[in-house]
KEFI-113758 format. One record per residue (C-alpha): residue number from 1; x, z, y. Coordinates in steps of 0.1 Angstrom, whole numbers, m for minus. Example, Ala and Ser with C-alpha at 12.3 -4.5 7.8 and 13.67 -1.06 7.14 Angstrom:
! residues 2
pos  px  pz  py
1  123  78  m45
2  137  71  m11
This chain:
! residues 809
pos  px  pz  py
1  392  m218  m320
2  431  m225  m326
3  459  m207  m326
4  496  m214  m314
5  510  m189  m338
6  502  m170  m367
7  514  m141  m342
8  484  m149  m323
9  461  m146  m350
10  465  m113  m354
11  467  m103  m320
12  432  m118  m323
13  422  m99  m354
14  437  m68  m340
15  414  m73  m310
16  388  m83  m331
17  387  m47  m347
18  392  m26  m312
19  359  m48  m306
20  342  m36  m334
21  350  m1  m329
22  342  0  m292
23  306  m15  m307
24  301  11  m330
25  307  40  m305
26  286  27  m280
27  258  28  m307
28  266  64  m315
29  267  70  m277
30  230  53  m278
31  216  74  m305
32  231  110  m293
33  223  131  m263
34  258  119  m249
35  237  94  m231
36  215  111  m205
37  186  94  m192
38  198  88  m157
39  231  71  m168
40  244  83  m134
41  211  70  m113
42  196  89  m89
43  162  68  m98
44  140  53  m127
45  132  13  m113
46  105  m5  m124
47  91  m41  m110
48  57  m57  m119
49  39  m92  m112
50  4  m105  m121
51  m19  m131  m114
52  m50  m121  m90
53  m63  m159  m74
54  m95  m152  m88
55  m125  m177  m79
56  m117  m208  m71
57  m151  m225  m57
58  m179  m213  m43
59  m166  m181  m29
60  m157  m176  6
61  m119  m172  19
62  m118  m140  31
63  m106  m132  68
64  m123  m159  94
65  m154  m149  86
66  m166  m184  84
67  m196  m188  59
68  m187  m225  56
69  m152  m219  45
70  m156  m220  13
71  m126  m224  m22
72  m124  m257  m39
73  m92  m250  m52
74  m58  m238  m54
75  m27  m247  m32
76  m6  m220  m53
77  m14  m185  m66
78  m17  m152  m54
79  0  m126  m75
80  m1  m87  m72
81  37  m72  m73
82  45  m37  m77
83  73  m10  m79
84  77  22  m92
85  103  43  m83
86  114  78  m102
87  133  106  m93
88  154  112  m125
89  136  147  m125
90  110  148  m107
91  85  132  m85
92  75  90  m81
93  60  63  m60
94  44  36  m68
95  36  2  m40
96  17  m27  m48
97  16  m57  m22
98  m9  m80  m33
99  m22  m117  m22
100  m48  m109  m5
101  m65  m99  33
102  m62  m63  29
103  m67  m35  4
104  m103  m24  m5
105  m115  12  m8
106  m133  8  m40
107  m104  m15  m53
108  m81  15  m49
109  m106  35  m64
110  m109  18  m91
111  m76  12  m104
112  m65  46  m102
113  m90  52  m126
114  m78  32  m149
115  m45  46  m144
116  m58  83  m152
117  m66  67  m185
118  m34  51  m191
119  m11  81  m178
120  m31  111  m169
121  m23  124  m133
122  10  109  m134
123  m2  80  m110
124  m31  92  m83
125  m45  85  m54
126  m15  104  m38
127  15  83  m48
128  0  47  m57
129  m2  27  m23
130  m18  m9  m24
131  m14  m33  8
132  m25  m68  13
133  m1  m96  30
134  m36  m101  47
135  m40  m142  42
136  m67  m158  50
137  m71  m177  22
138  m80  m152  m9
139  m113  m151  m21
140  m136  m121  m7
141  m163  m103  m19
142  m142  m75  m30
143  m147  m44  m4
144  m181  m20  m2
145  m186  m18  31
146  m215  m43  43
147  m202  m58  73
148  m169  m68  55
149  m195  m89  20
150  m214  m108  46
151  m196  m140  46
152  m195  m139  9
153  m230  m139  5
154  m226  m104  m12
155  m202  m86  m35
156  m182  m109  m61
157  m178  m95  m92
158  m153  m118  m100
159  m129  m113  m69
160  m129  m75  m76
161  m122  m77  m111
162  m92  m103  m114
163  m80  m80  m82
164  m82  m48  m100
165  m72  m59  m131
166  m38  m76  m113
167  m28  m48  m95
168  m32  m24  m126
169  m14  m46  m149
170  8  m55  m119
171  18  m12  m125
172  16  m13  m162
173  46  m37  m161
174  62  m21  m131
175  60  14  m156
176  70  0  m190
177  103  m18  m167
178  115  16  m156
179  150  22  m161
180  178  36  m144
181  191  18  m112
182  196  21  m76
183  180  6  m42
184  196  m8  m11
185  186  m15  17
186  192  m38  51
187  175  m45  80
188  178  m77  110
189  160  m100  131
190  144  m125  126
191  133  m144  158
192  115  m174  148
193  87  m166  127
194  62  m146  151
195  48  m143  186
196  22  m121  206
197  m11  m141  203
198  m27  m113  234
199  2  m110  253
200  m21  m101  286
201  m32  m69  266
202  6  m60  257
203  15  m57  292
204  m8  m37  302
205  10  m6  286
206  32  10  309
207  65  m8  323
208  87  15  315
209  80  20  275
210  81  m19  278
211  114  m22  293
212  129  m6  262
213  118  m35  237
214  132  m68  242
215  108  m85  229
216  68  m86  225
217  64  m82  191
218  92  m65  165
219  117  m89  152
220  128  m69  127
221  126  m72  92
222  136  m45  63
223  143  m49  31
224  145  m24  m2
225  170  m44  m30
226  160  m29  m66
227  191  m36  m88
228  187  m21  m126
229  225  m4  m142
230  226  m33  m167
231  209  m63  m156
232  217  m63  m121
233  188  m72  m95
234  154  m70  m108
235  138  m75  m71
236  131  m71  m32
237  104  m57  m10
238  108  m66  23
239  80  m55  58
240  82  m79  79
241  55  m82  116
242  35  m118  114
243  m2  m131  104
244  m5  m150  75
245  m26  m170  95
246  m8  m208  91
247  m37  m218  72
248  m62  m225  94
249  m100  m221  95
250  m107  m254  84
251  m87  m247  46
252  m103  m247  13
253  m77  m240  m8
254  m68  m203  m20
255  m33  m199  m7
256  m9  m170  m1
257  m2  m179  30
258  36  m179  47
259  43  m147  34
260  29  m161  m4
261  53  m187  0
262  79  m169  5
263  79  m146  m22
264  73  m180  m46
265  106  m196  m30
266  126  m164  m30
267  115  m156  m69
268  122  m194  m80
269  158  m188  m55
270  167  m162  m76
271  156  m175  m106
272  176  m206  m104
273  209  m184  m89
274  206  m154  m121
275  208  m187  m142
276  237  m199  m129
277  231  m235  m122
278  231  m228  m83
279  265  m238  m65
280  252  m224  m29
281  226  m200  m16
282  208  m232  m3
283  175  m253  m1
284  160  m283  m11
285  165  m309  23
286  125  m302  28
287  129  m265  26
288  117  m252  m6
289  142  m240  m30
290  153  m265  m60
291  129  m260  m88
292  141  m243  m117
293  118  m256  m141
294  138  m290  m137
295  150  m302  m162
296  187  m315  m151
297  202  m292  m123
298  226  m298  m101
299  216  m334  m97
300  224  m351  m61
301  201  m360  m40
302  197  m399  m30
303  204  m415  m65
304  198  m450  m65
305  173  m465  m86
306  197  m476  m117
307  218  m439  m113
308  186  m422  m117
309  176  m444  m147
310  215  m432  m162
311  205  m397  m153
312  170  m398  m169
313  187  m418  m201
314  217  m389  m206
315  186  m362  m206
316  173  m377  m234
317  204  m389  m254
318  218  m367  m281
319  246  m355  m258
320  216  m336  m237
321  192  m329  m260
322  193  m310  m295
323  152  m332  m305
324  142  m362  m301
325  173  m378  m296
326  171  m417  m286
327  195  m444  m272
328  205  m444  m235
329  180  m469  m216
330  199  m497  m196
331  174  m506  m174
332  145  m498  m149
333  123  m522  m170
334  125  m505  m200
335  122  m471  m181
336  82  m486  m168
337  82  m496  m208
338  82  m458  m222
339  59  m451  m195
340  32  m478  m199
341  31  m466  m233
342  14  m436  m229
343  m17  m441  m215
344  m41  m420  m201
345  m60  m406  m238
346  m98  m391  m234
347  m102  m355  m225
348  m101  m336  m256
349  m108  m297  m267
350  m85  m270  m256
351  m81  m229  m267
352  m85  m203  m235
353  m46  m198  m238
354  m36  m235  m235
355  m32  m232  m200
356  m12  m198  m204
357  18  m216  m230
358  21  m243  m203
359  27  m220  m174
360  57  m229  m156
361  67  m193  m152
362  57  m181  m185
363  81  m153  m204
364  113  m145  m188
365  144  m170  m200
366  158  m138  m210
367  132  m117  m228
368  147  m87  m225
369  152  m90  m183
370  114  m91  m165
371  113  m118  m139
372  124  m112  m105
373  100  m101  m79
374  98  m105  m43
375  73  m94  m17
376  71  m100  15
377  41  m70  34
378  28  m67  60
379  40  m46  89
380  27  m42  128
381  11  m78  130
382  m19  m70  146
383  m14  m91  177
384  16  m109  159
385  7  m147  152
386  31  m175  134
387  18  m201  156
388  44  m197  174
389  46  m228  194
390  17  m211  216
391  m25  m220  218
392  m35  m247  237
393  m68  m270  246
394  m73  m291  218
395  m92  m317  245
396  m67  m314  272
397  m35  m304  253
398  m30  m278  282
399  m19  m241  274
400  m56  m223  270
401  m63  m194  296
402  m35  m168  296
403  m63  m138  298
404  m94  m149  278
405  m73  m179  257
406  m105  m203  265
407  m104  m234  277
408  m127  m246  302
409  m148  m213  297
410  m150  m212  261
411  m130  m203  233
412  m135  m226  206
413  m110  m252  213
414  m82  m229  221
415  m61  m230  190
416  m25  m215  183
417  m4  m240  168
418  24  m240  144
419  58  m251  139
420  43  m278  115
421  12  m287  138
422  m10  m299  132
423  0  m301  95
424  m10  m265  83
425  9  m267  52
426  39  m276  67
427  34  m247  94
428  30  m226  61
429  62  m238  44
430  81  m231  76
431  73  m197  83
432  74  m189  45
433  110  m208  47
434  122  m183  79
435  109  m150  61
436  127  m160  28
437  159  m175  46
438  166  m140  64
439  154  m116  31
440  174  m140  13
441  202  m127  38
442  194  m94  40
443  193  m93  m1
444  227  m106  m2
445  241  m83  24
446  220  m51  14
447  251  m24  8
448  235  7  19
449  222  25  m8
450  191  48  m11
451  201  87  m15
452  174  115  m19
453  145  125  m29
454  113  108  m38
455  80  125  m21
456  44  117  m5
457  19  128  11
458  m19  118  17
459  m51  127  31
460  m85  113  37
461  m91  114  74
462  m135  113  88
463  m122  90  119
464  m159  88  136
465  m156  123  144
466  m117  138  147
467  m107  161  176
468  m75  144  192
469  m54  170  215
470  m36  140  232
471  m8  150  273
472  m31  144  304
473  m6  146  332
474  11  170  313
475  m19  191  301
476  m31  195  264
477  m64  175  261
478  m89  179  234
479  m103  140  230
480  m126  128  201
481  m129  94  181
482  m162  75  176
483  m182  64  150
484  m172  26  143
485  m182  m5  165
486  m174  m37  176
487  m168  m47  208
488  m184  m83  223
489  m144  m102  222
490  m145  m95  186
491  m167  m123  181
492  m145  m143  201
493  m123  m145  175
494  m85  m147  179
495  m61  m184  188
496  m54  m180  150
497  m93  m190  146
498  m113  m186  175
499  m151  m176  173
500  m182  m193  182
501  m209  m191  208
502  m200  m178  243
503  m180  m149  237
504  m146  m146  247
505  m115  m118  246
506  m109  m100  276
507  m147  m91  279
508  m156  m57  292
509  m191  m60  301
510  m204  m80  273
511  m235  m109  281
512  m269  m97  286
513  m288  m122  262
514  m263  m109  233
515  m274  m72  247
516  m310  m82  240
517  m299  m95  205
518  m282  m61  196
519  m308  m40  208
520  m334  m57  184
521  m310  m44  152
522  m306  m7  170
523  m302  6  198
524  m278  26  209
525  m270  59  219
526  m254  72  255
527  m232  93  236
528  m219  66  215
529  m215  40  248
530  m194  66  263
531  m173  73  236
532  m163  33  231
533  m154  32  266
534  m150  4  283
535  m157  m14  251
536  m193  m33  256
537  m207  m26  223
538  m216  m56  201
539  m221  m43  169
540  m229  m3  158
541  m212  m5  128
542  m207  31  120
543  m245  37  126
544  m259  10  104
545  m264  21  67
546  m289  m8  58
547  m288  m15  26
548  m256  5  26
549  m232  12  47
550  m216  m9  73
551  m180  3  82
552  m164  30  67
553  m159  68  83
554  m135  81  58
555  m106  68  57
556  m66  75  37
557  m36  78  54
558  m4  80  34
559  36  88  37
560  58  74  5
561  93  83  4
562  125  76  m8
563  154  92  0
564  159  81  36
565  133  53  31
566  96  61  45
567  68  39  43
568  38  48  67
569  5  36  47
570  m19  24  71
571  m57  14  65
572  m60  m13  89
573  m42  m39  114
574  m20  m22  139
575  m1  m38  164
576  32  m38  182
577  33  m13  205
578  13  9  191
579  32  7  155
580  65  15  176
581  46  51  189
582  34  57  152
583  70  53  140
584  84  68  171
585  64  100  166
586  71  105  124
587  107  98  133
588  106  127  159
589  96  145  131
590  115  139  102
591  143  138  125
592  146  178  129
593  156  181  92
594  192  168  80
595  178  147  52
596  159  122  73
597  193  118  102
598  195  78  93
599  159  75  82
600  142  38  78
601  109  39  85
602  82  9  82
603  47  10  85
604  27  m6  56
605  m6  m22  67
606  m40  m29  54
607  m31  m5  27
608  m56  14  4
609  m87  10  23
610  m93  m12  54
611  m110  m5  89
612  m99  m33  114
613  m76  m26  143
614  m58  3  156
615  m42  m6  198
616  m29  17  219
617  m52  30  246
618  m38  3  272
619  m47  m25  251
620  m78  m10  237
621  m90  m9  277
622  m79  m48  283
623  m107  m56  253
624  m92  m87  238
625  m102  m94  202
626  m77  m64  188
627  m91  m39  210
628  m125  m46  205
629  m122  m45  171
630  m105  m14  173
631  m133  8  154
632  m132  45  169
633  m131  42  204
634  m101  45  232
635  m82  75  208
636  m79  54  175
637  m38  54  179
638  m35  89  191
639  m56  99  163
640  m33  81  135
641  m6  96  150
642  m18  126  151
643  m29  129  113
644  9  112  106
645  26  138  123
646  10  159  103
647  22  146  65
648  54  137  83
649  56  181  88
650  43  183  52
651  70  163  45
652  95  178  60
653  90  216  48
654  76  209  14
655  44  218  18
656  12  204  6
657  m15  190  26
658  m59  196  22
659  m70  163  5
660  m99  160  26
661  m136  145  25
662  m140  121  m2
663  m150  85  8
664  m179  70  m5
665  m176  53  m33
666  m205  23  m32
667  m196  3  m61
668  m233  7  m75
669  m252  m2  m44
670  m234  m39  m39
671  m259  m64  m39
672  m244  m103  m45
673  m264  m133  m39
674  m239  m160  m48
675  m253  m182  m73
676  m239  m184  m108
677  m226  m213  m126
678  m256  m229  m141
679  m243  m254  m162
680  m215  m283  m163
681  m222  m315  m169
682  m206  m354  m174
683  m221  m386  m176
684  m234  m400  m208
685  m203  m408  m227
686  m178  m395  m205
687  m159  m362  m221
688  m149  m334  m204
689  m109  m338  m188
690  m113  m374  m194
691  m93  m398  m160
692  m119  m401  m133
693  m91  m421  m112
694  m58  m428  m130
695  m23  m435  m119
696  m19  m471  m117
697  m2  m491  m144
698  39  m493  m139
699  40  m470  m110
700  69  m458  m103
701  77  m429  m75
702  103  m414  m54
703  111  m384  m39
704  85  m379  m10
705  61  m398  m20
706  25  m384  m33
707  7  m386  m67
708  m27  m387  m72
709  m50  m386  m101
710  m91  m372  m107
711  m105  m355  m140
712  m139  m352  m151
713  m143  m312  m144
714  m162  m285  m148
715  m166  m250  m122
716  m133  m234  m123
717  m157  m200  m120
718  m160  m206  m156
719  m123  m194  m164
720  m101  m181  m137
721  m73  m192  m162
722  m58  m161  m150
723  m17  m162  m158
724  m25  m198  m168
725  m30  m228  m148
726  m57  m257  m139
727  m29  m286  m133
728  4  m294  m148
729  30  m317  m141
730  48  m329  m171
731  82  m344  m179
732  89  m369  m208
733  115  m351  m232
734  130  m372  m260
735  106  m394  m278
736  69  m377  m272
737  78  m343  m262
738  59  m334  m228
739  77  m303  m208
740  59  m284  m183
741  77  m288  m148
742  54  m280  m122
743  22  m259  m120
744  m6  m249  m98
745  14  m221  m85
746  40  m249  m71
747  43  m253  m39
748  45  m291  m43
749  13  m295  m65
750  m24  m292  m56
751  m53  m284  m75
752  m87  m291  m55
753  m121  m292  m69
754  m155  m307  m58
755  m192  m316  m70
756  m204  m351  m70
757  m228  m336  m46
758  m245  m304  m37
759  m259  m280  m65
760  m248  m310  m85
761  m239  m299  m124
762  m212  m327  m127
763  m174  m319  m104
764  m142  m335  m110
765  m107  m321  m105
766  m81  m339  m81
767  m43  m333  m85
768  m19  m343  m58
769  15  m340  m65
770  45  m339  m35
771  71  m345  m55
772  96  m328  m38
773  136  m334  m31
774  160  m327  m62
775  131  m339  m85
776  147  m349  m119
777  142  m384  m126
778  124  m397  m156
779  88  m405  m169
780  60  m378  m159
781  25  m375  m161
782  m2  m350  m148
783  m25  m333  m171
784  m58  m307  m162
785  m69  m278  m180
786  m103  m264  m173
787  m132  m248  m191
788  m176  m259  m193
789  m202  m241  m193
790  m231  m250  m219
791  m266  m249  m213
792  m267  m221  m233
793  m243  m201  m215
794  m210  m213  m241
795  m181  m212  m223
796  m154  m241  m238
797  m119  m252  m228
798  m107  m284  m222
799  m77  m304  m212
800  m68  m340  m201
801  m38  m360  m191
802  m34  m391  m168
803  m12  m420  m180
804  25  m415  m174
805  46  m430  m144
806  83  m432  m133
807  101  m412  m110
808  131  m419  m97
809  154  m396  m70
C-alpha cells in the first residue's frame, strides 16, 4: 500500500485504531447478554442436504410398477433437503422434501425415532413433515404396505436405510445451521412446464367452478427465500403442480427427475453467483447453469482451437496457479503430448472415503456458510403431466383417444411426449430448466417477508371408515369412505407410462375375465361394491392382509405454519381441482381470524405416509386412472377436507387436536426376496477398476461432443458410496495434479452399470461424459471408484482412471 502524504498515513493509522476498537466492542457485545439471541429476527433458520440414491442395480425404480425396470446406475443423485424454522420463543417446524416417489409410513416412523434420541420431544411426529418430489426413478422397497413392495420383489433394506438415514441427517444439519434470519416469499406462473394428462375427467366437474380457473391445471408456483442476518441466502423451497414423470418407463438410471434437476442447477446457480464469478443470472447455451467446479470462469464460449490451448496454458502458468507451475504451451501438439503421457494405469486399491474427498460438492468454499439448498415439491400434480406436447399413437403418430387415451383400443402405445421427445433426458433438462428459470425469478424478486407465528397441527385419520357430512341440494348428508381398492383403469396405467393387457381409463364396468381373476384372490362384499361406486373393483386392497397388509387404513394429515405461510401435508397424489377445494376450504377458515388476511397456502403431497390418489367426486365417477386409484370410494376429497377444516379451526383458536389411532407399524413383518450380492469377480489377471474400453490415443474433444470409457466393476450394492461418488471427471492442474470437475451427481456425466451376463459375478462400469457448454479447456481424464465383494463376504474399495484426452471449447 502507498501513501501520497505522510498526512495520509496517519489518517490511515487513525482509522486503523477506530478499527481495532470497533473489533473489540463487537467481541464484548458477543460475550455479554447485550446480544440477544434473535438479533432482531422473528425466526431461528436452519437448511440441510444429504445424499439418499441408495441402490444402484438390481432394485426396481419405484413408481411404474414395472418389474423389468430395474437400476443399473446413476444419471445424478437424489438428495434429501430440509428446513427448520424457529419461533425465537417458542414453537418450530421442520420440512424435508426428499428424491424420491413419496414418503413412507414406516420411513416417517422411523426417523422420528431417531430424532427422540437426538432431541427429546423437540421434533415429533407433529412438526416434522417429509414429502417426496415423487420421481420415478428412485429405488423402492422402502414402504410397509404389500401392494406398494411388489415390484421390488420385497422390502429393501438398503433403500430404507440410506432414506432414513438422509432425511435424519438431512435435519441434523438443518438443526445445527439454525440461526437468526428471516423468510420471503413470492409467487407466479409458470405456463410451460405442465398439462392435464385426463383432461376428460377434469371437465366433468361442474362448469361454473371451472369457469373461475383459466387453466386446467395450476400454473402457479410459490416460493419461501431463507436468508440468514449474516450470510445472506442460505436457500429456497418452492411447490410447484407437475409429475416428475420425464423419465420414462423404459429408464434404468436413478434420477431425480425434472424437479431433481432443478434443484442441482439452481444450487450450482447460486453457487457460482454467492462466489462472484457470475456477470448475469444466466445459463449455459444448452441450459444447465455454468459449472462451478470449473476451473477458469468467465471463459467465452466458441474459442478456437489455439485460444483454448492459450487459455488451458495461462491455468497452469505461474500467473494462475500458486503449484506446479510450468511454461505456457505454444501449441495443440504439445497440448496431445501432456495428454498421451498419462496413460490409462491398472486399477489399484482404494479407502471407503476416496470417493467422498473427490466429491465435486464436498465442504462448503466457505466453511463457516453450509451450502445452498433448493427444493423444488410437489404440489396438486395428480393429473398434472410434463409431457406437455400431448400423448399420441406411437404407430400412427395421431393424438391417442381423448377419453380412454388408447389407440386403436388399447392403451399401450399411447404415450405423452415431452418437450425433448423422444429424448427423455433432454425432456428432463427442459422441464428442470423452466422450474429453476422461474424460482430463480421468484428468488430474486421475493420481497415479502414472513411475519407471525410458527404452529401445526396433526392427526392420524382411519379413512376406510370416516363419517363425511358433505350439502345434498342444500341438506346436511352424513356419507362414509371405504375400505381401500383399486379400480380396473388403474391398471391401465396413465400417458406418462401406460399399463399392460386390455385395461384402459375411463372404465366403469370393468372386463368380466379380469372379474373371474379377482374373484379367485377374494371375493367381495355388496357392501364394499356399493361404497366404491361406480368404481368396478379390481383390486380389494384394504381387505387383503396376506402376509401383511395391503394398503393402509390409517393415515396423517398435517397443517405447518409460518406466519402467513401454511403448508397443507397430504398423504397421497391430489389433483387440480380438487387441491383448489382443499385450499379453498382451509382458507375459508383461517380467513375469519386477522392473522391469516394475506395467507399463502400450498398443499404438500405424498407427505408422511402415502395412499394413492385423492379426485373430486366428479372425476372419481369418470374412472380414469386417478379416480380409480382413488382408494376410499366417491367421498375421499370431502373427507380430507373435512379432517383439514378441522386443524385449520385448531389452528385458528389455539387449541389442540385428539392424535388419533396409531398406524401400524409393520417394519418386522417385511419379507424381501431380492437376491444379495454373492460375490464380484474379474478375469484371471485383470484387477479390479482396471480400462475395460479406453479413450483412444490423442483424442481430443469439444464442447458437445461425448466421452466414453468402461472399467472392470464390481455390484455398486456393495457400497452406496453415500456422499461420495462412482465416476469422476478430472482436470489436469499443473504438472500431475488431477482436480475433480465433474461427478455422478452432474448432470452432464453418467454412471451405468451392467453384468457380462445374467447372475454373472463379473460387471463393468461405463462413464459417458456430455461435456457441456463453458467447459474449461485443458487435458482431462475419467476415473471410477467402486467397491468388491470377496468370497468371504470382504467388502474392498477400488479405483481406476482411463488415459487422459484434450478438450478444447
Amino acid at each position: 500500500m502507498e501513501f501520497d502524504s505522510f498526512c495520509d498515513l496517519n489518517v490511515w493509522r487513525v482509522c486503523g485504531k477506530m478499527r481495532f476498537w470497533s473489533i473489540l466492542l463487537l467481541l464484548v457485545l458477543l460475550k455479554s447478554d447485550v446480544m440477544v439471541v434473535d438479533c432482531g429476527s422473528d425466526y431461528l433458520v436452519g437448511l440441510g442436504s444429504y445424499d439418499i440414491t441408495g441402490p444402484a442395480a438390481d432394485v426396481n425404480l419405484m413408481g411404474y410398477a414395472k418389474t423389468e425396470q430395474v437400476a443399473s446406475g446413476i444419471h445424478f443423485r437424489l438428495r434429501a433437503r430440509a428446513f427448520i424454522v424457529a419461533a425465537s420463543k417458542g414453537n418450530r417446524v421442520v420440512f424435508v422434501n426428499i428424491d424420491a416417489c413419496m414418503a413412507s409410513q414406516v420411513v416417517t416412523t422411523k426417523v422420528i425415532e431417531r430424532l427422540r434420541v437426538r432431541y427429546g420431544d423437540l421434533y415429533t411426529e407433529n412438526n416434522v413433515a417429509i414429502s417426496g418430489t415423487h420421481t420415478h426413478a428412485g429405488p423402492g422397497g422402502y414402504l410397509q404396505y404389500f401392494l406398494y413392495i411388489i415390484t421390488s420383489y420385497g422390502f429393501v433394506r438398503q433403500s430404507f436405510d440410506v432414506i432414513v438415514d438422509g432425511i435424519e441427517k438431512s435435519i441434523v444439519q438443518a438443526h445445527e445451521n439454525l440461526r437468526p434470519g428471516s423468510i420471503f416469499v413470492d409467487e407466479g406462473e409458470l405456463l410451460d412446464a405442465g398439462v392435464n394428462r385426463s383432461p376428460s375427467a377434469y371437465l366433468n366437474n361442474p362448469a361454473l367452478e371451472r369457469s373461475k380457473y383459466k387453466y386446467n391445471v395450476d400454473k402457479e408456483m410459490t416460493l419461501l427465500k431463507f436468508v440468514d442476518e449474516e450470510w445472506g441466502p442460505v436457500g429456497s423451497f418452492n411447490w410447484f403442480a407437475t409429475h416428475p414423470t420425464s423419465m420414462g418407463r423404459r429408464n434404468s438410471l436413478i434420477s431425480g427427475d425434472n424437479k431433481g434437476a432443478a434443484s442441482r442447477f439452481m444450487e450450482d446457480w447460486f453457487e457460482k453467483k454467492d462466489s462472484g464469478r457470475m456477470d448475469s443470472d444466466v445459463l449455459e447455451d444448452d441450459g444447465t447453469p455454468q459449472r462451478i467446479s470449473n476451473i477458469i470462469p468467465g471463459l467465452r464460449d466458441n474459442l478456437g482451437k489455439q485460444e483454448a490451448i492459450d487459455a488451458w496454458a495461462y491455468a497452469h502458468s505461474d500467473q494462475h496457479l500458486s503449484v506446479c507451475p510450468q511454461s505456457h504451451l505454444k501449441s495443440y501438439h504439445e497440448l496431445l503430448e501432456v495428454a498421451a503421457s498419462f496413460q490409462s494405469p491398472p486399477g489399484r486399491p482404494a479407502t471407503k472415503t476416496s470417493s467422498v474427498t473427490k466429491r465435486v460438492r464436498g465442504a462448503p468454499r466457505n466453511a463457516d456458510k453450509p451450502r445452498f439448498v433448493a427444493a423444488f415439491c410437489q404440489s396438486n400434480s395428480g393429473d398434472v403431466s410434463p409431457n406437455v406436447l400431448g400423448a399420441f399413437c406411437l404407430d400412427t403418430g395421431l393424438p391417442c383417444d381423448f377419453n380412454h387415451s388408447t389407440c386403436g383400443g388399447r392403451n399401450e402405445l399411447c404415450y405423452g411426449q415431452g418437450p425433448g421427445y423422444p429424448d427423455e433426458f433432454e425432456s428432463t433438462r427442459i422441464i428442470g430448466e423452466r422450474q429453476f428459470r422461474k424460482a430463480a425469478d421468484l428468488f430474486n424478486a421475493a420481497d415479502e417477508e414472513i411475519k407471525g407465528e410458527v404452529d401445526f397441527r396433526h392427526a392420524y385419520i382411519d379413512f376406510s371408515k370416516l363419517e363425511v357430512t358433505i350439502s345434498d341440494q342444500g341438506a346436511d348428508k352424513v356419507v362414509k369412505t371405504c375400505p381401500a381398492a383399486m379400480g380396473f383403469a388403474f391398471a391401465a396405467g396413465t400417458t406418462d407410462g401406460p399399463g399392460s393387457f386390455d385395461f384402459k381409463q375411463g372404465d366403469d364396468k370393468g372386463s368380466p375375465f379380469w372379474k373371474l381373476v379377482r374373484n379367485l384372490v377374494l371375493t367381495l362384499s355388496r357392501k364394499q361394491i356399493d361404497c366404491q361406486h361406480p368404481k368396478p373393483i379390481l383390486l380389494d386392497t384394504g381387505e387383503m392382509n396376506i402376509p401383511y397388509d395391503w394398503a393402509p387404513s390409517i393415515l396423517p394429515i398435517q397443517i405447518l405454519r409460518v406466519g402467513q405461510f401454511i403448508i397443507l401435508s397430504i398423504p397421497g397424489e391430489i389433483s387440480t381441482m380438487a387441491g383448489r377445494r382443499l385450499r379453498d376450504a382451509v382458507k375459508t377458515v383461517l380467513s375469519s381470524h386477522k392473522d391469516f388476511e394475506n395467507v399463502h397456502i400450498v398443499i404438500s403431497a405424498l407427505s408422511n405416509a402415502y395412499s394413492q390418489y385423492a379426485t373430486t367426486y366428479e372425476e372419481y365417477h369418470v374412472q380414469r386412472y386417478e379416480g380409480a386409484s382413488t382408494l376410499y370410494g366417491p367421498h375421499t376429497l370431502n373427507a380430507y377436507i373435512q379432517e383439514f377444516k378441522k386443524l385449520a379451526k385448531a389452528l385458528v383458536s389455539g387449541q389442540p387436536v385428539e392424535s388419533g389411532p396409531q398406524p401400524p407399524n409393520l417394519l418386522d413383518k417385511q419379507v424381501c426376496l431380492l437376491p444379495p450380492v454373492v460375490v464380484d469377480g474379474t478375469p484371471f489377471g485383470v484387477n479390479f477398476g482396471d480400462v475395460f474400453s479406453d479413450i483412444p490415443q490423442n483424442s481430443t474433444f469439444k464442447s458437445g461432443e461425448v466421452v466414453t470409457v468402461s472399467f472392470w466393476s464390481a455390484c455398486p450394492r456393495n457400497d452406496l458410496m453415500t456422499e461420495g461418488t462412482f465416476a469422476l471427471v478430472e482436470f489436469l492442474q499443473g504438472k500431475d495434479t488431477w482436480v475433480p470437475a465433474y461427478d455422478d451427481d452432474d448432470f452432464c456425466l453418467r454412471f451405468k452399470w451392467s453384468r457380462r451376463f445374467q447372475l454373472s459375478p463379473m460387471s463393468k462400469a461405463t462413464m459417458e461424459w456430455r461435456i457441456p457448454q463453458g467447459v474449461t479447456p485443458g487435458v482431462y481424464r475419467i476415473s471410477h471408484f467402486g467397491a468388491a465383494k470377496g468370497l468371504f463376504g470382504s467388502i474392498n474399495h477400488f479405483t481406476g482412471s482411463s488415459s487422459a484426452f484434450v478438450v478444447v471449447a
